[in-house]
Each structure stands twice: as structure tokens, then as C-alpha cells.
C-alpha positions, 0 to 999 in steps of 0.5 A, a space after each residue: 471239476 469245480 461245482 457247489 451243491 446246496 445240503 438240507 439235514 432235517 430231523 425225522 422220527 426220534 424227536 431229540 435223538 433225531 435233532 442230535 443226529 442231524 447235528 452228527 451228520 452236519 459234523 461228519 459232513 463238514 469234516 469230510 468237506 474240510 479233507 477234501 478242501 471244499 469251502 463250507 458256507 451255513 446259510 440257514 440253522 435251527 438249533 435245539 436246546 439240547 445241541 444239535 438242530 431240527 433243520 440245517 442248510 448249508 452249501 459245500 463247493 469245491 472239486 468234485 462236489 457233487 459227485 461225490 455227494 449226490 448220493 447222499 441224499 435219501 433218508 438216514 436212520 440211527 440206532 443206538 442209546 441216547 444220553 437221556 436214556 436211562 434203562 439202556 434201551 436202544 432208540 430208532 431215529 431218522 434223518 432226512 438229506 437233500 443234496 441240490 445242486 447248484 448247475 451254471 447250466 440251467 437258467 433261473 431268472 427271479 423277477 422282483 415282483 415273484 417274491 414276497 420278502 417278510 423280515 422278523 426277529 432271529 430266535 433261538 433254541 426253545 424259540 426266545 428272540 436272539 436278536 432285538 432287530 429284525 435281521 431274519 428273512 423269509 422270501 416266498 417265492 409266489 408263482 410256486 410258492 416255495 418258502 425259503 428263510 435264514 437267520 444265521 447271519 446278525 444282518 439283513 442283506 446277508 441272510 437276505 443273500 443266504 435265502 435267495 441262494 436257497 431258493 435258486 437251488 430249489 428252484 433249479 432243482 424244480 426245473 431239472 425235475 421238469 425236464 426229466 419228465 419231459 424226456 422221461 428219463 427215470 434216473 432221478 438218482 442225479 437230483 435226489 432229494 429226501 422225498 424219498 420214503 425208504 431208509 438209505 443207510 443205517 448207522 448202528 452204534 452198539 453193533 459199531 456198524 454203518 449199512 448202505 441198503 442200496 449196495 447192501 455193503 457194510 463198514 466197520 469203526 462207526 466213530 471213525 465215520 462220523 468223524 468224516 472218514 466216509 470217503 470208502 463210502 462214497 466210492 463204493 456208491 460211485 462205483 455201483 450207483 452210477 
């Protein structure tokens, strides 16, 4: 089945170590899109100076989509030794996943007087301006104050698009949340975002080890994983999480 999801990777703990893991799970995340022949679009970006980014969103579509990345989303934790460490002691970082789905199912309409849409100029790592015209876009989405931008795109109407597809993600994701607790259903594991406190998955580099802590299961070769080889994970995750 064809669907589309939306993914926001966020850094956590861990200031630039934690920036750089965002970008490592981006990586592993477009190259395990890219096997499975999933069309990957970036609709928001905010790199540091250093590589990697405090916060990237972007959305995946294809076969099985969300299936297979649902559960993904939840609180990812790092250890290993960063380039900027000099005594060689091992840091902790975190990163956060939300996974939002993008259903046909569930109707939103957005009418133009709920939103306030501000233009201002892109800018870069360490904050200096990119762009001399204001292509950037921030929509706030007023009866529910959810605030929504993007800046990747050198025009208007293209991040002014990427923005309103994020915040239609956020807000069927708000209305799916909703009806959950109208019919009281409790398995919230279909429309997880990265609320939740509690780490999922560990990736520790010196003991060349990844651990899912939901099915306590472990895997080997953590270099081949971040590569985007994590369809062993995911079907492990299928199968005990369903």
C-alpha cells in the first residue's frame, strides 16, 4: 500500500554531538528510503556549523511507508566519542523521532482566515542570513496555535507549500489523537510522536552495538546500520509491536 508519512529528528541532550546525530540518523533514514525506493522530499532544515542539524523534517512516500516506520518514533540515545573530545571519554546524546502520518482517511480543512502566515529572510548555520529576500515562511495555525515554518526552498510559494504540509501532518495528527481518546483506545503506538520520555534504542559505537529497549533485542555492525541497513530492525519491531 502506497502512503506518505511526515518525520521530524530534533537534537536532544548532548548539544553538538546531539546536532551531529540528528544528521546521522537523517542519513540512515534516506539511505534506507532510498533501498526501499521511497521518494524522500526535505520540507524544513536548521544545520549547525559543525554538520549535522538541530532540527530536520522531512517527508518519505511510497510502499509500506508507514508500516515500516511507525515505529520509529520515540527518543534515540548515542554513545560513543566525538571528534571534539580530546581525553577519549565517551559522551551521551539523545535524539528525538516523530513519525506523523499523513492518512487520506481523516479530513482537514484549513480556512484562510485560521492562519497567520509571517515571511523573513532564511538563515543559516550560526544564524547569519543566507538570503537577502524574505523567502522564509512561518504559518501559525491560530485556532490551535500550532507553528509551523521552512526555509529550505530559495522561494515563496515552495516553502509556503512545505509548511502547510507540515502543519496538515500535525494537525491530523492532532485530530487522530482525539479520536483515540473519544473511543479510549490506549494504542497510541500508531501515532507515536517523540513525547514520549523514555529512550527507545541505544546506538553504542565502542561496543559496536545497537538495542531496541522495547524488544530488548540487540544487533551488531552499528556502522552497516547507520548506512540504512535497518530493515532487520524493523522487522523485528513488526513483528513484536504490532
Amino acid at each position: 500500500m502506497e502512503d506518505s508519512i511526515i518525520m521530524e529528528i530534533r537534537a536532544g541532550t548532548g548539544g553538538q554531538e546531539a546536532a551531529l546525530f540528528v544528521g546521522d540518523l537523517f542519513e540512515m533514514y534516506s539511505k534506507y528510503g532510498l533501498s526501499r525506493n521511497w521518494k524522500q522530499k526535505i520540507l524544513d532544515a536548521h544545520p549547525t556549523e559543525i554538520g549535522g542539524y538541530k532540527e530536520i523534517i522531512f517527508s518519505l512516500s511510497g510502499e509500506n511507508v508507514f508500516s515500516e516506520m511507525k515505529y520509529e518514533a520515540g527518543v534515540h540515545r548515542v554513545q560513543r566519542i566525538p571528534k571534539t573530545e580530546r581525553m577519549g571519554r565517551i559522551h551521551t546524546s539523545t535524539a528525538t523521532v516523530a513519525v506523523l502520518p499523513k492518512l487520506k482517511k481523516i479530513e482537514v480543512k484549513i480556512k484562510p482566515e485560521e492562519i497567520r502566515i509571517d515571511y523573513y529572510r532564511s538563515s543559516g548555520p550560526g544564524g547569519q542570513y543566507v538570503n537577502k529576500r524574505e523567502t522564509a515562511v512561518r504559518i501559525t495555525h491560530l485556532p490551535t496555535g500550532i507553528v509551523v515554518s521552512s526555509q529550505t526552498e530559495r522561494n515563496q510559494l515552495q516553502n509556503k507549500e512545505n509548511a502547510m504540509e507540515i502543519l496538515m501532518a500535525r494537525l491530523v495528527e492532532k485530530k487522530q489523537k482525539e479520536e483515540l481518546e473519544k473511543i479510549g483506545n490506549e494504542r497510541k503506538t500508531q501515532i507515536q510522536t517523540a513525547e514520549r520520555a523514555e529512550k527507545i534504542r541505544t546506538y553504542n559505537f565502542p561496543q559496536d552495538r545497537v538495542t531496541d529497549h522495547r524488544i530488548k533485542k540487540s544487533w551488531h555492525n552499528i556502522e552497516k546500520i547507520m548506512s540504512g541497513k535497518i530493515n532487520k530492525i524493523i522487522q523485528s519491531l513488526q513483528q513484536n509491536l504490532h
